[in-house]
C-alpha angles and dihedrals in degrees: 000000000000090000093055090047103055094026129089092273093048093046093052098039083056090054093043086056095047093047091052098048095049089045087052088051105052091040096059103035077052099048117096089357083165120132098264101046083054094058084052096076125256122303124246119256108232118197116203112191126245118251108233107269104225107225136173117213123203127260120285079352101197115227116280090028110125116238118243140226132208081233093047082051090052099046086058106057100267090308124127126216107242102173138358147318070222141139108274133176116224105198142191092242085064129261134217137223092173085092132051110259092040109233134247094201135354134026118054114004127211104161140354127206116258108195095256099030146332128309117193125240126197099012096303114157123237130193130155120235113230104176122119093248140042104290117237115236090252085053084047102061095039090059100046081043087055121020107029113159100219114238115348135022124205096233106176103180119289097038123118123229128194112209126181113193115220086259089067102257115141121214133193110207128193111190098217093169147341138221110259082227088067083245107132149331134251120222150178095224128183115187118200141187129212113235 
């Protein structure tokens, strides 16, 4: 009973419950909030528990990566969420998302930080995404497939970049700020495999 408490299931199952209370809560403190229910008195909070949420974690799945479902995999085109959605710096020394975590320097590089954007290492692809909303992995590789951009990609804050490493990872990358030493960049990065 220990291990499911303080395991993935257990963990999620606890947050399931929280979000439900507090949406109970708000529905019904929100619910007939007319003049005359108001007068009534408040209305009593009620809390249903969550049923457990049945998940399936990854193998040798590193601290602050996301479990995944079958139903998570499917709902994403047949992709599986390796790592993140999580911070990640993106440097000019290079930086790798062939490996979880992803790395900062060393190892395996992808893609370095050029002072304006993104340039590619070891044959990693780089395209820009340019839609109105966050791309789905499947979105993702279609666009760095299709629409790579070579060597280098232009990435201000607040652009979103797909990368695909030459092992075959795929990362979506969200430049949320840069060094003003054109050092490197900060991200919201999310790296996925195809199943």
């Amino acid at each position: 009973m220990m291990e499911f408490l303080t395991g993935v299931g257990g963990v999620l199952t606890g947050i399931a419950a929280v979000i439900t209370a507090v949406a109970t809560i708000l529905g019904l403190s929100n619910h007939g909030s007319s003049a005359t229910s108001a007068a009534a008195g408040p209305t009593p909070a009620v809390t249903v528990p969550a049923a457990p949420v049945a998940t399936t974690a990854a193998p040798n799945t590193p601290p602050g990566a996301s479990a995944t479902t079958s139903a998570t995999a499917a709902a994403n085109g047949g992709f599986r969420l390796l790592w993140g959605p999580a911070p990640f710096v993106v440097s000019n020394d290079g930086s790798g998302i062939s490996s979880v975590p992803p790395t900062s320097q060393g190892g395996n590089l992808d893609l370095y930080d050029d002072g304006s954007g993104f340039g590619q290492m070891d044959g990693a692809l780089l395209a820009v995404w340019h839609g109105a909303t966050a791309p789905t992995p499947a979105q993702c590789l279609n666009q760095v497939q299709t629409q790579s951009a070579g060597t280098e990609v232009v990435a201000p804050v607040g652009t979103t970049v797909c990368v695909q490493s030459s092992s075959g990872q795929l990362a979506i990358i969200t430049v949320t700020g840069t060094d003003p030493n054109s050092t490197s960049a900060e991200t919201t990065t999310t790296i996925w495999a195809k199943d």
